[in-house]
Backbone of each chain as ProteinMPNN parsed JSONL, in Angstrom:
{"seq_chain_A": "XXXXXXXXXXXXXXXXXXXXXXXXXXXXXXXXXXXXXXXXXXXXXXXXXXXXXXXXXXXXXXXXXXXXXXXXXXXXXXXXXXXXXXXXXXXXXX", "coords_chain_A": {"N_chain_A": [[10.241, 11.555, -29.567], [8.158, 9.698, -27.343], [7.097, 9.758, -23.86], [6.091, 7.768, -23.345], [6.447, 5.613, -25.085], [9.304, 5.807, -24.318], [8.601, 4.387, -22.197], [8.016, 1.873, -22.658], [9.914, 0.981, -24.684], [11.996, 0.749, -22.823], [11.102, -1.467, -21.007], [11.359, -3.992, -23.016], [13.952, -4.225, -22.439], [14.005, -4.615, -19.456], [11.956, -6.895, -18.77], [12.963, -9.43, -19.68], [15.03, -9.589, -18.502], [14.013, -9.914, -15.861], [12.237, -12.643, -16.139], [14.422, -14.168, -16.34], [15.895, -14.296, -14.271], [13.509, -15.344, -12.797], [13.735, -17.618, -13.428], [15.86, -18.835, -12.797], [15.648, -18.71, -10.24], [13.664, -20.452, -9.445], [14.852, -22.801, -10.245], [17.011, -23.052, -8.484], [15.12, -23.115, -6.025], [13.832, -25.252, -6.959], [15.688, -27.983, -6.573], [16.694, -27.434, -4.272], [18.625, -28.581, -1.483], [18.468, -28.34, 1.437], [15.956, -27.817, 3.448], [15.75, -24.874, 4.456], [17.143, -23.604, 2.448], [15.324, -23.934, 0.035], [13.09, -22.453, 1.332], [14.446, -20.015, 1.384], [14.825, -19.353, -1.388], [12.293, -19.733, -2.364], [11.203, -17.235, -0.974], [12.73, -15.058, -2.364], [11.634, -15.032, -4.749], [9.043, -14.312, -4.167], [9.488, -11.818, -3.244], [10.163, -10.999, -5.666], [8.377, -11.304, -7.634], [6.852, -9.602, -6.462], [8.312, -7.04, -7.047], [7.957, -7.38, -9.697], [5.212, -6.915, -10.216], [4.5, -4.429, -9.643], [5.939, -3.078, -11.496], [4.358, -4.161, -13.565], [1.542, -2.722, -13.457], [2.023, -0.564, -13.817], [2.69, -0.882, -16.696], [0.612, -2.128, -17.112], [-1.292, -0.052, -16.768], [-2.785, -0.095, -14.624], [-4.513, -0.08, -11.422], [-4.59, -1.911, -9.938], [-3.288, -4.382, -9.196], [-0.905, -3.462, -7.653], [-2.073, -3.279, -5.305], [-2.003, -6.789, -4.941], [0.575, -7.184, -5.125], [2.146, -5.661, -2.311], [0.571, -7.659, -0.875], [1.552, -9.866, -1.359], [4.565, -9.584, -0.923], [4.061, -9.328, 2.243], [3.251, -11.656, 2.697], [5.5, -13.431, 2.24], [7.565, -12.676, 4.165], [6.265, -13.578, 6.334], [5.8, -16.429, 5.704], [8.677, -16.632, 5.876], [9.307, -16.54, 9.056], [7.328, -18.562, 10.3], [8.813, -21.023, 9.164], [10.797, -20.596, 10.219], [10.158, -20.695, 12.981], [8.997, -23.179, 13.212], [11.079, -24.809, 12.892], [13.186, -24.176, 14.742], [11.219, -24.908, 17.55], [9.783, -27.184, 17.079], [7.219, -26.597, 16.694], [4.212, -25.387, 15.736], [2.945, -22.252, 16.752], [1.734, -20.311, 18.348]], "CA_chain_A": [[9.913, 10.28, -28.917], [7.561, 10.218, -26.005], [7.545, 9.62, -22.943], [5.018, 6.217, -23.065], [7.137, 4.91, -25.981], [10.372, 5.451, -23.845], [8.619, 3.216, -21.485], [8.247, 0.945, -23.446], [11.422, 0.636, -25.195], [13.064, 0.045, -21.112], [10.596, -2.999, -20.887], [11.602, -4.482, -23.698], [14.786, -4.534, -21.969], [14.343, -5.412, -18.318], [11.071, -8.069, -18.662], [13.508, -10.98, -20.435], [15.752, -10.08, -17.445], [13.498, -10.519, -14.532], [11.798, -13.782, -16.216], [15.437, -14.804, -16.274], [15.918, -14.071, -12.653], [12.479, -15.994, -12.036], [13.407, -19.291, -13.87], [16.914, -19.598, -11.988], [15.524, -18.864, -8.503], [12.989, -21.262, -9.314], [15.224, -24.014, -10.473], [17.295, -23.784, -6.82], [13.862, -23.7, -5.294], [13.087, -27.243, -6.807], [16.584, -29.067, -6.254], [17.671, -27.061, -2.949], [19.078, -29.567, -0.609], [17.776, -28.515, 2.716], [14.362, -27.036, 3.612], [15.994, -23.264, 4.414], [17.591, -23.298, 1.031], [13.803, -23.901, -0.773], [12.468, -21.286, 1.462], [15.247, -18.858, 0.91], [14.491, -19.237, -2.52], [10.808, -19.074, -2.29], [11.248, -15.859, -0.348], [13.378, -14.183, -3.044], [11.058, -14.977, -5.392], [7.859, -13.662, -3.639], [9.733, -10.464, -3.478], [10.924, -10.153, -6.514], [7.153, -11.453, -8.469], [6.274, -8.444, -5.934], [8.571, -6.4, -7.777], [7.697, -6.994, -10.672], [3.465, -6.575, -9.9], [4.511, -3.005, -9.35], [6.427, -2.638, -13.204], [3.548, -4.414, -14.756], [1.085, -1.913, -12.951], [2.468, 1.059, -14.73], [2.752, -1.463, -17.919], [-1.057, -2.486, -18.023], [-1.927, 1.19, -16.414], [-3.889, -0.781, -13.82], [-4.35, 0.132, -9.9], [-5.004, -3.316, -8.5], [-2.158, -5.201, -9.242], [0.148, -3.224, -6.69], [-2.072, -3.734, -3.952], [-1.485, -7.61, -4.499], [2.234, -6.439, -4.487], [1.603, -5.469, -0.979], [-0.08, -8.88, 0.22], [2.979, -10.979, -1.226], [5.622, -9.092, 0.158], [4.243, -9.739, 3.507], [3.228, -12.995, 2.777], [6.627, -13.882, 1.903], [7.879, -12.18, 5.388], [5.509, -14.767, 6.93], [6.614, -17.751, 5.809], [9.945, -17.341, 6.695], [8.856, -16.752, 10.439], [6.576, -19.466, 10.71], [9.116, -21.756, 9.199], [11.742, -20.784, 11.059], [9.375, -20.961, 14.103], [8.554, -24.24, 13.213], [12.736, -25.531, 12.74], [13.93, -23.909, 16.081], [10.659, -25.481, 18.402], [9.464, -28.015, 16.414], [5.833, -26.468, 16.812], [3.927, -23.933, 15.001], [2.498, -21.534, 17.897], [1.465, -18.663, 19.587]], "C_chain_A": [[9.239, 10.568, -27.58], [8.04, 9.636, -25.145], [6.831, 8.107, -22.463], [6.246, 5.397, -23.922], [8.72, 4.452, -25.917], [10.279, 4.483, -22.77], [8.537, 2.176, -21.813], [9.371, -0.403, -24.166], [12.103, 0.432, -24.043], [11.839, -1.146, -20.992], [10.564, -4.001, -21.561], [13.287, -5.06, -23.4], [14.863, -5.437, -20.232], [12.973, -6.707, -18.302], [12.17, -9.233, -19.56], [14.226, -11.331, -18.74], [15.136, -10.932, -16.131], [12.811, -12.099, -14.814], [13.153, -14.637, -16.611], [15.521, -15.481, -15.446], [15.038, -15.327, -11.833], [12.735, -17.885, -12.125], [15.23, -19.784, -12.914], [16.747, -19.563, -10.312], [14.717, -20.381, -8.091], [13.891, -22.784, -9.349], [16.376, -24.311, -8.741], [15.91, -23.918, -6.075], [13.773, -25.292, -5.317], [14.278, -28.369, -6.462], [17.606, -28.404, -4.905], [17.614, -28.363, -1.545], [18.565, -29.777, 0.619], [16.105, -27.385, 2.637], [14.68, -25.627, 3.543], [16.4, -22.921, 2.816], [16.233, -23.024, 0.029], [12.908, -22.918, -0.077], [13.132, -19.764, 1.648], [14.33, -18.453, -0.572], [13.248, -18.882, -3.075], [10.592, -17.671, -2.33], [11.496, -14.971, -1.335], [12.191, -14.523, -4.146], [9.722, -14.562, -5.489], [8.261, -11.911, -4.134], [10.016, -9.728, -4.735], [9.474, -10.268, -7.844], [6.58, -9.678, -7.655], [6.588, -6.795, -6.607], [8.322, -6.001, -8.914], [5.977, -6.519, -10.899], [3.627, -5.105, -10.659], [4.988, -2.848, -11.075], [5.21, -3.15, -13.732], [2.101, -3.175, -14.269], [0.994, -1.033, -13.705], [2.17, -0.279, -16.589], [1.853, -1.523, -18.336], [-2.261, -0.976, -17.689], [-3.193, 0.808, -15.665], [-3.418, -0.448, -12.068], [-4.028, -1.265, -9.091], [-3.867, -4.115, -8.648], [-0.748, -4.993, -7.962], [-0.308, -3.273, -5.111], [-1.905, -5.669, -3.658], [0.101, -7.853, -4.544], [2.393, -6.82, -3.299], [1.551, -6.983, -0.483], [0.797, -9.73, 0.17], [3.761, -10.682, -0.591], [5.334, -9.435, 2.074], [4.025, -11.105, 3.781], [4.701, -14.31, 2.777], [7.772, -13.726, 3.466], [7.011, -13.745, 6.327], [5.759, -16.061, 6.543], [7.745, -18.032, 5.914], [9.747, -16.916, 8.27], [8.055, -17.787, 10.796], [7.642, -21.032, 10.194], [10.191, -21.709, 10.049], [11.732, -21.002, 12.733], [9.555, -22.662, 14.428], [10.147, -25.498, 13.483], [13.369, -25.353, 14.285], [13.086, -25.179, 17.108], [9.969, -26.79, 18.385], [7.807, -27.725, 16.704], [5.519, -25.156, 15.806], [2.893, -23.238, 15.846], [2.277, -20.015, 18.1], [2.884, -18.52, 20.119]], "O_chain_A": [[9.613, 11.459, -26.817], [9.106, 9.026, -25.22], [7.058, 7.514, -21.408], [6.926, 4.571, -23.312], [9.345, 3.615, -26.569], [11.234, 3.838, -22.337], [9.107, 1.332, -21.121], [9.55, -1.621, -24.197], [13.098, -0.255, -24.275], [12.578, -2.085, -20.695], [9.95, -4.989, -21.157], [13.777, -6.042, -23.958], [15.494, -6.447, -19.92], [13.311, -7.617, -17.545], [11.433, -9.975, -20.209], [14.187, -12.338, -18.034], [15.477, -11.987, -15.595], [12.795, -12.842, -13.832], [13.0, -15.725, -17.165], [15.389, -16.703, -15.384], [15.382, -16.006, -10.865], [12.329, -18.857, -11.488], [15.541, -20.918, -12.551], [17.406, -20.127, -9.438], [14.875, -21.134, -7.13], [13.625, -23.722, -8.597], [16.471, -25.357, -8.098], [15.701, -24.992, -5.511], [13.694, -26.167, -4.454], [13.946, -29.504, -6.121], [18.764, -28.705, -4.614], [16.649, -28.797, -0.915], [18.226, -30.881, 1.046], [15.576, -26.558, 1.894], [14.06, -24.977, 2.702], [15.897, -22.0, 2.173], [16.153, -22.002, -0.653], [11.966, -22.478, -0.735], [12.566, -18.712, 1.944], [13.483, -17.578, -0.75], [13.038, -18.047, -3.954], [10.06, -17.002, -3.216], [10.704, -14.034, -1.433], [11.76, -13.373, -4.234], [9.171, -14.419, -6.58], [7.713, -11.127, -4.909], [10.104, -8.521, -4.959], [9.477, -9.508, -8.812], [6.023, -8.796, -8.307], [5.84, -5.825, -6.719], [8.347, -4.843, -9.332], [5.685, -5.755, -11.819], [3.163, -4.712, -11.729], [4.107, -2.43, -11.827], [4.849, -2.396, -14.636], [1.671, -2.758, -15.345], [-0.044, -0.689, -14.27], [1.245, -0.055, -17.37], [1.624, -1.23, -19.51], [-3.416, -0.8, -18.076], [-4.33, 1.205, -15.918], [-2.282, -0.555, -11.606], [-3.444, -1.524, -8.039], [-3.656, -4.6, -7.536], [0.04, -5.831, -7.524], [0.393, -3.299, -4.099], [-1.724, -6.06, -2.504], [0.651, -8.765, -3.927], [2.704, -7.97, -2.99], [2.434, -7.439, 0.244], [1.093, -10.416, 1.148], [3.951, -11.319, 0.445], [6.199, -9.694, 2.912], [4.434, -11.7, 4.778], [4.803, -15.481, 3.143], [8.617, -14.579, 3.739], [7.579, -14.739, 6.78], [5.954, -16.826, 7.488], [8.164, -19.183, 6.033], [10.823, -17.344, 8.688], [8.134, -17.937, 12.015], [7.343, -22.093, 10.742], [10.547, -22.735, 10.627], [12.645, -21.3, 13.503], [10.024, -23.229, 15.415], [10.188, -26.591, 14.047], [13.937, -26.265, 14.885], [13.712, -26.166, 17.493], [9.626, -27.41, 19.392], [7.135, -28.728, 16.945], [6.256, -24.299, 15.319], [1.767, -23.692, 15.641], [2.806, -18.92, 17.909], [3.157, -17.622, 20.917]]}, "seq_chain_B": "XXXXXXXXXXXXXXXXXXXXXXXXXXXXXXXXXXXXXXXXXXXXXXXXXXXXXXXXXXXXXXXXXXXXXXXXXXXXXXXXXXXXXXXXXXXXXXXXXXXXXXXXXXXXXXXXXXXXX", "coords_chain_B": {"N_chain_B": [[9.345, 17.468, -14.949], [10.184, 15.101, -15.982], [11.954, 14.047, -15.466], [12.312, 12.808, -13.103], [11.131, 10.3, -14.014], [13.472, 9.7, -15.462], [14.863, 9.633, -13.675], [14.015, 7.349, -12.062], [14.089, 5.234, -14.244], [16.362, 4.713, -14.249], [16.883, 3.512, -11.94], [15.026, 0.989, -12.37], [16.699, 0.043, -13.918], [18.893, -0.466, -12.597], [18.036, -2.53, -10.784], [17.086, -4.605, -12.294], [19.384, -5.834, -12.796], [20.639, -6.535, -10.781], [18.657, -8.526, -9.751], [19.354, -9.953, -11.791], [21.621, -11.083, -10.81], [21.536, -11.755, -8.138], [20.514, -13.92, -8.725], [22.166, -15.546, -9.965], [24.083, -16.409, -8.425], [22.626, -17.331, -5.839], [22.054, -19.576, -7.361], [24.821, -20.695, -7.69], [26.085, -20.776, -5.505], [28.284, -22.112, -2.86], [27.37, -23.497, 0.009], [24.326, -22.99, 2.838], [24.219, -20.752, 4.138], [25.895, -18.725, 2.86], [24.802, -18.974, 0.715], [23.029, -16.77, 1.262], [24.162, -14.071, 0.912], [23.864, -13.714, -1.366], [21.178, -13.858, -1.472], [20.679, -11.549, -0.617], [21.809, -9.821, -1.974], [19.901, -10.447, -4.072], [16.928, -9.431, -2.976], [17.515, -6.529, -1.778], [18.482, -5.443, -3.195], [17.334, -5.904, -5.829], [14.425, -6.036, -5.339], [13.788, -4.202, -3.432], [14.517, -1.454, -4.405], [13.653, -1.381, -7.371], [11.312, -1.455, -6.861], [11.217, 1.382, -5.404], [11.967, 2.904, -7.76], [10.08, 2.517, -9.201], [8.071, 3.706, -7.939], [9.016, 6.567, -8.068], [8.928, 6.867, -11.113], [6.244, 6.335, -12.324], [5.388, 8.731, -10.95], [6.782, 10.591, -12.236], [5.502, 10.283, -14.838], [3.107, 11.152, -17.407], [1.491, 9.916, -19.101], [0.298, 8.06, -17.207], [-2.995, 7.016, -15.466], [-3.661, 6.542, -12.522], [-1.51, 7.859, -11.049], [-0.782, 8.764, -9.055], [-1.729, 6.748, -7.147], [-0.43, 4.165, -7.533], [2.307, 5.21, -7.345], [2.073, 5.851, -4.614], [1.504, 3.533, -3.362], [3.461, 1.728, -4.547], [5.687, 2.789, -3.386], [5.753, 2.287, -0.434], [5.234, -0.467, -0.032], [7.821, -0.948, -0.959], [9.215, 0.528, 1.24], [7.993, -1.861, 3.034], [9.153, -4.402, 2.054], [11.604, -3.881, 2.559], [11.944, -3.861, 5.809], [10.921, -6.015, 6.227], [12.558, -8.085, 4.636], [15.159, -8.499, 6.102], [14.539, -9.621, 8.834], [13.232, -11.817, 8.326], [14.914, -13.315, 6.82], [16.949, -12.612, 9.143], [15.949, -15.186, 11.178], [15.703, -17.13, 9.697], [18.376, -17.794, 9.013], [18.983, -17.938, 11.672], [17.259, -20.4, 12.652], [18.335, -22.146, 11.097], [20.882, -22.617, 12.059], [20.334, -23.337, 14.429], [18.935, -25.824, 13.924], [20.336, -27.395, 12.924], [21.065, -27.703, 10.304], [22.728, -27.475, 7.689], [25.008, -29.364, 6.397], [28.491, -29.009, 6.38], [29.664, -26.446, 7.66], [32.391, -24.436, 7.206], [33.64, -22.595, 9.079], [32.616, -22.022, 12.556], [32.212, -19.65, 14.403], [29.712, -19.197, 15.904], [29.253, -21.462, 17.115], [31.715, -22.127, 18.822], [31.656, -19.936, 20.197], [29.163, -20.133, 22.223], [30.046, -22.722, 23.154], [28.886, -25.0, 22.493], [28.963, -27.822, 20.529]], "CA_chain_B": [[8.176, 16.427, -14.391], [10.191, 14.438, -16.766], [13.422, 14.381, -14.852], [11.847, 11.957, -12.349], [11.099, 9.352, -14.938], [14.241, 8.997, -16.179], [15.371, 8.572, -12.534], [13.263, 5.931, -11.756], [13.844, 4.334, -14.82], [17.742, 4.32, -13.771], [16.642, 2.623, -10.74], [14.357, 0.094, -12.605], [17.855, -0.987, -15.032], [19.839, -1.16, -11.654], [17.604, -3.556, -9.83], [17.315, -5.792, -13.12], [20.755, -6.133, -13.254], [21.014, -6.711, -9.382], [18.332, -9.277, -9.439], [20.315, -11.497, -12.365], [23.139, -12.205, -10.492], [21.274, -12.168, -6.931], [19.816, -15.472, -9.147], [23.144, -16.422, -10.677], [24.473, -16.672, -7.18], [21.797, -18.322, -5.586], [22.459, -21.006, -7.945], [25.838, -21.497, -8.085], [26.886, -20.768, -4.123], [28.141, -23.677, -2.303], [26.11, -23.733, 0.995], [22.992, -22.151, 2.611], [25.073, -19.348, 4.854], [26.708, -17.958, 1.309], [23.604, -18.249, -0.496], [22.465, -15.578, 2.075], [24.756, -12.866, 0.903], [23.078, -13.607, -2.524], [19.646, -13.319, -1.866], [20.227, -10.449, -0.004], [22.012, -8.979, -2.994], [18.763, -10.392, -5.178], [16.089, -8.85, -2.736], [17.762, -5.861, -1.738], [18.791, -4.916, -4.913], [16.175, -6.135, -6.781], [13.132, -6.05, -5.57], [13.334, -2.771, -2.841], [15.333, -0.153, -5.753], [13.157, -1.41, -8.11], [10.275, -0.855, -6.108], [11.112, 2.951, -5.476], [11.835, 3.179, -8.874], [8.916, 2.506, -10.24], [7.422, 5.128, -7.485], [9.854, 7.982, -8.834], [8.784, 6.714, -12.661], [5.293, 7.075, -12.12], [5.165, 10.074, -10.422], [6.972, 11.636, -13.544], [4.719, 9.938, -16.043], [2.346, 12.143, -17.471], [0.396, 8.79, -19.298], [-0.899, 7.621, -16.5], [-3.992, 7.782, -15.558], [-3.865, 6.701, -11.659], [-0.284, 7.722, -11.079], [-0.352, 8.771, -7.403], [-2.096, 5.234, -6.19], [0.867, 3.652, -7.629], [3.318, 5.962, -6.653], [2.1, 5.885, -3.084], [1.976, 1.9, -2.625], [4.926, 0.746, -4.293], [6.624, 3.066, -2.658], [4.527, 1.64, 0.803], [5.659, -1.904, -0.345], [9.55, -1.008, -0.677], [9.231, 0.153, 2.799], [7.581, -3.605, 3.858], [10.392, -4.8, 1.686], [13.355, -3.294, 2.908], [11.735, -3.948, 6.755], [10.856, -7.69, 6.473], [13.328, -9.169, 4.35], [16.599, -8.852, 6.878], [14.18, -9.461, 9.473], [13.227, -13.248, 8.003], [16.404, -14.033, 6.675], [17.809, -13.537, 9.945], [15.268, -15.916, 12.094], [16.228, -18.357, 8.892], [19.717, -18.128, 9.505], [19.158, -18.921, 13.606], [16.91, -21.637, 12.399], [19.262, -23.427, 9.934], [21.769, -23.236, 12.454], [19.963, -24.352, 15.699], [18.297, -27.203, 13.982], [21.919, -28.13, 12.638], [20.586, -28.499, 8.942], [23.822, -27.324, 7.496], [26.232, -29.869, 6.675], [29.918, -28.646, 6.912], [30.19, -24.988, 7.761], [33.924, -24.919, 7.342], [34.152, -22.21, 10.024], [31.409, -21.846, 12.928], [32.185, -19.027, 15.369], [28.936, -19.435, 17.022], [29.265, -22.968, 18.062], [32.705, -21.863, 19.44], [31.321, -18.601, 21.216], [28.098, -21.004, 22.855], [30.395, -23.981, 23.813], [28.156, -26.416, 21.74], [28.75, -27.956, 18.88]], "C_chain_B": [[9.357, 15.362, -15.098], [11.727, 13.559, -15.79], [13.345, 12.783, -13.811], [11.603, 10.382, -13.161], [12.355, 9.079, -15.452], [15.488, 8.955, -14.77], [15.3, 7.134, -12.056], [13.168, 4.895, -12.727], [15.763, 3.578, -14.871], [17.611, 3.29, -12.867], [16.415, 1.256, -11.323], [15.56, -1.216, -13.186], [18.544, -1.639, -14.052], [19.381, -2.263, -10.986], [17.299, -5.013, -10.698], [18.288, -6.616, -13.253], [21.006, -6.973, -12.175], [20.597, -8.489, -8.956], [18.638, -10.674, -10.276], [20.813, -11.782, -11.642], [22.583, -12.373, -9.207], [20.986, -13.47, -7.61], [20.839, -15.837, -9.31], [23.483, -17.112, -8.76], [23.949, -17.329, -6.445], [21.808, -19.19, -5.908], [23.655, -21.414, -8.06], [26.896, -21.381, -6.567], [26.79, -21.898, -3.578], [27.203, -24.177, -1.311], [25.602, -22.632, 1.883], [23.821, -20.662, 3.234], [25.739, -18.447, 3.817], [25.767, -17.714, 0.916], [23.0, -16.927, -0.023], [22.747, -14.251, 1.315], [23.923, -12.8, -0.722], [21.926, -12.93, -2.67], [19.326, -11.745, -1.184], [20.678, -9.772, -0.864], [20.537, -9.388, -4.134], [17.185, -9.618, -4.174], [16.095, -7.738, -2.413], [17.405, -4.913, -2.882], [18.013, -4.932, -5.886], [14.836, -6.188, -6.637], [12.327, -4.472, -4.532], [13.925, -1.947, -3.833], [14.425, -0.25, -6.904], [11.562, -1.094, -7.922], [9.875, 0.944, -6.098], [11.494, 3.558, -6.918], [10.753, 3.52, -9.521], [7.842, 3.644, -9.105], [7.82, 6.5, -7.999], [9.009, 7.824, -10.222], [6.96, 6.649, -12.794], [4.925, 8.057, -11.56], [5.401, 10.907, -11.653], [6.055, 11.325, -14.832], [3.296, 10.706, -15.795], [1.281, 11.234, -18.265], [-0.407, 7.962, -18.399], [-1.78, 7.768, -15.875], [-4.144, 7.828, -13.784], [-2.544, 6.878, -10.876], [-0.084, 7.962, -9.518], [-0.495, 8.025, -6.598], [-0.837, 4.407, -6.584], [1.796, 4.22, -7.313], [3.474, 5.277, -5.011], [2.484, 4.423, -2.188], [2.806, 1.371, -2.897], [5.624, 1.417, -3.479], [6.637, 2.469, -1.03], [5.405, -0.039, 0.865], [7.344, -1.977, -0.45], [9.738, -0.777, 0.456], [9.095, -1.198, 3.698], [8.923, -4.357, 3.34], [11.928, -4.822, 2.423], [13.477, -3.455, 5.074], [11.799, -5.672, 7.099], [11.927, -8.249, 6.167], [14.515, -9.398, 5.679], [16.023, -9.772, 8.292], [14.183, -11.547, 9.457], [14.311, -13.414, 7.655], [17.093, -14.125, 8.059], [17.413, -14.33, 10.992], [15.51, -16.975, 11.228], [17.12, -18.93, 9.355], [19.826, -18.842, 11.226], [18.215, -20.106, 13.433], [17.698, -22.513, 12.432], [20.395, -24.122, 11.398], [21.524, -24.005, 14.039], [19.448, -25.718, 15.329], [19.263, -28.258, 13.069], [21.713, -29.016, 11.173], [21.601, -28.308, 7.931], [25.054, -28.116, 7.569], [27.844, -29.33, 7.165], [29.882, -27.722, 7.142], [31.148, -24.764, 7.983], [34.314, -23.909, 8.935], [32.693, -21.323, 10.724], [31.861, -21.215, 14.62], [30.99, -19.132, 16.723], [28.793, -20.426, 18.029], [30.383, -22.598, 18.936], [32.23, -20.73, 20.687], [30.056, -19.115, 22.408], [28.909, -21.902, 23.473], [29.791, -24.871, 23.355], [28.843, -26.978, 20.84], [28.865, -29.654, 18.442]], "O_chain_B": [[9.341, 14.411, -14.316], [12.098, 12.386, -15.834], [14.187, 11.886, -13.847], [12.056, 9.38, -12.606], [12.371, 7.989, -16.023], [16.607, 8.444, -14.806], [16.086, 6.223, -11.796], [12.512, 3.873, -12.529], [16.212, 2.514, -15.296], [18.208, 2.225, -13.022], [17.205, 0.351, -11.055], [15.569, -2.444, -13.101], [18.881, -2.821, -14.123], [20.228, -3.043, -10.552], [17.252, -6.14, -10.204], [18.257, -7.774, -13.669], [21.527, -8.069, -12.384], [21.269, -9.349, -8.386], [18.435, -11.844, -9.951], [20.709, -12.988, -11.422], [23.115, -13.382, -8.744], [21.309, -14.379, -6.846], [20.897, -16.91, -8.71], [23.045, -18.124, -8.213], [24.677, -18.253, -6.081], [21.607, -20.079, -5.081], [23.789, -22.54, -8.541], [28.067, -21.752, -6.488], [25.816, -22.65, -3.585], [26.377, -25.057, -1.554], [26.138, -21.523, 1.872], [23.871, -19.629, 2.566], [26.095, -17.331, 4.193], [25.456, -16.555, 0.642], [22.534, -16.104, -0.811], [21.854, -13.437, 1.081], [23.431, -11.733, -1.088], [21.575, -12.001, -3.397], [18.31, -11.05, -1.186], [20.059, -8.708, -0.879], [20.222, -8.536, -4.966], [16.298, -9.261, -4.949], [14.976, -7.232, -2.492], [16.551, -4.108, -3.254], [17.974, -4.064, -6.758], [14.078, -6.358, -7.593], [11.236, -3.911, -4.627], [12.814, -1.673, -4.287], [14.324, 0.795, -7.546], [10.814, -0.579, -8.752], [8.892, 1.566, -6.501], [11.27, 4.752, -7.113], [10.501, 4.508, -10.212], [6.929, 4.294, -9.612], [7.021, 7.389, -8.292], [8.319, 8.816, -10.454], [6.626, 7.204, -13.841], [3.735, 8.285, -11.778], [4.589, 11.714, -12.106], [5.953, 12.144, -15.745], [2.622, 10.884, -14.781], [0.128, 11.659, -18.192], [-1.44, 7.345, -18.655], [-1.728, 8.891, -15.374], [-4.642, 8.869, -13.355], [-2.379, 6.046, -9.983], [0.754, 7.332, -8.873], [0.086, 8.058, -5.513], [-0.228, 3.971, -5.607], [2.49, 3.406, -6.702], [4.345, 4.62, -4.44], [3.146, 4.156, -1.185], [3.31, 0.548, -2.134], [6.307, 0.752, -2.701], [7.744, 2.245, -0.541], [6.044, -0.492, 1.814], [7.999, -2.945, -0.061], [10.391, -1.617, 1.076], [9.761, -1.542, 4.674], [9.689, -4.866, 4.158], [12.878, -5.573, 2.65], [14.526, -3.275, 5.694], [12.469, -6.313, 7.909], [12.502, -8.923, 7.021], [14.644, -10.53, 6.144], [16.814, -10.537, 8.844], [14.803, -12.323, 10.184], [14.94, -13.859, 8.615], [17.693, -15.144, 8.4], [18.238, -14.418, 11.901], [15.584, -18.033, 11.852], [17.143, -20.024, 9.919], [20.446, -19.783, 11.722], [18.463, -20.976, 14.267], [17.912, -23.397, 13.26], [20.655, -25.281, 11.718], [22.2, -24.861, 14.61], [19.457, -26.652, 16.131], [19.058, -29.407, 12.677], [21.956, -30.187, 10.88], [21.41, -29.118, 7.024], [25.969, -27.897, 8.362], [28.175, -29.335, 8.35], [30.686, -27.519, 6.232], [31.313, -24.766, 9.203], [35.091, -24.354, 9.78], [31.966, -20.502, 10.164], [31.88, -21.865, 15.665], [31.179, -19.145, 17.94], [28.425, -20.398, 19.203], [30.035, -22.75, 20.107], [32.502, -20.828, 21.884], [30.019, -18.479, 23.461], [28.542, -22.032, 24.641], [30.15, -25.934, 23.862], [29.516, -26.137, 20.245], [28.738, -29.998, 17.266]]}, "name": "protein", "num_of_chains": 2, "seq": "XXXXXXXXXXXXXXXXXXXXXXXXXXXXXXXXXXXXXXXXXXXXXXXXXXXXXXXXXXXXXXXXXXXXXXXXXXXXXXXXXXXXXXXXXXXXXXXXXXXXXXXXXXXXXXXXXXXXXXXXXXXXXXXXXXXXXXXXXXXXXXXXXXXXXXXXXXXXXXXXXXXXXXXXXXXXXXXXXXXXXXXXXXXXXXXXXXXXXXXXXXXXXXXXXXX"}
């Protein structure tokens, strides 16, 4: 058994999980109560689509996918500073 | 070479696993200060381990064809990972609780340690 075909056979296992993962973060996303709760949830879910970029990467044997990896992960960093900017001062600023 | 791949593919099972229940939890914790400990078990756990995983598991893979550009940036990206997240979560957390969006917090040391509340 190779070594492509053992990758394989482990993504057949963890891709159900993570589009598990994705549909229950999502569902507190859409009925979270206060604003931090929906951008908690957001957040975790930036990081974790970021996570997965990187597994499908190796999956489709493609370069470009992990540099938009990269741009979510910080994008995801950035909107919880700008909202939490925005909750403390009630401005969004310098 | 091979040895590495079936590290990183240890990693990949642990951070699957990590990032179910960081979700279960997320959904079924009562309020936002709990859900915390969640998502930090679903981004931790699941999205930096799984990250360096998949740097270890391409490095050992001998099918791919650009294996050291992936190597180099997820691994690059679990670093941003493992730097940002605590970083936003905890300017969240002093959000939530300065702009007093948190109904009951049964027990709120800070208000006590400030004199506010």
């Amino acid at each position: 058994m190779s070594l492509e075909s053992q990758f394989f056979l482990l993504m057949k296992f963890v891709i159900p999980i993570y589009l598990l993962a994705f549909i229950l973060y999502a569902v507190r996303a859409f009925k979270g109560p206060t604003i931090v709760d929906i951008v908690l949830a957001v957040d975790c879910l930036s990081f974790d689509v970021a996570a997965f970029m990187a597994i499908l990467a190796v999956y489709f044997r493609s370069v470009f996918l992990v540099s938009g990896a990269m741009i979510l992960a910080l994008w995801g960093y950035l909107l919880d500073i700008y909202i939490a900017k925005h909750l403390v001062s009630r401005e969004v600023g310098a | 070479m091979s040895v590495l791949f079936y590290v990183g593919a240890v990693l990949i099972v642990i951070g699957a696993l990590c990032d179910l229940f960081g979700a279960l939890g997320l959904l079924r914790f009562p309020n936002f200060y709990v859900r915390m400990h969640a998502a930090t078990v679903g981004i931790i756990g699941g999205a930096a381990v799984p990250l360096f995983g998949v740097a270890l598991l391409a490095l050992g893979a001998d099918f791919l064809h650009h294996r050291y550009a992936i190597a180099g940036a997820s691994f690059i990206t679990g670093v941003i990972v493992l730097l940002a997240s605590p970083a936003g979560s905890h300017a969240l957390a002093y959000a939530a609780h300065k702009a007093k969006l948190v109904q009951r917090p049964e027990i709120d040391h800070l208000a006590e340690v400030r004199g506010d509340d």
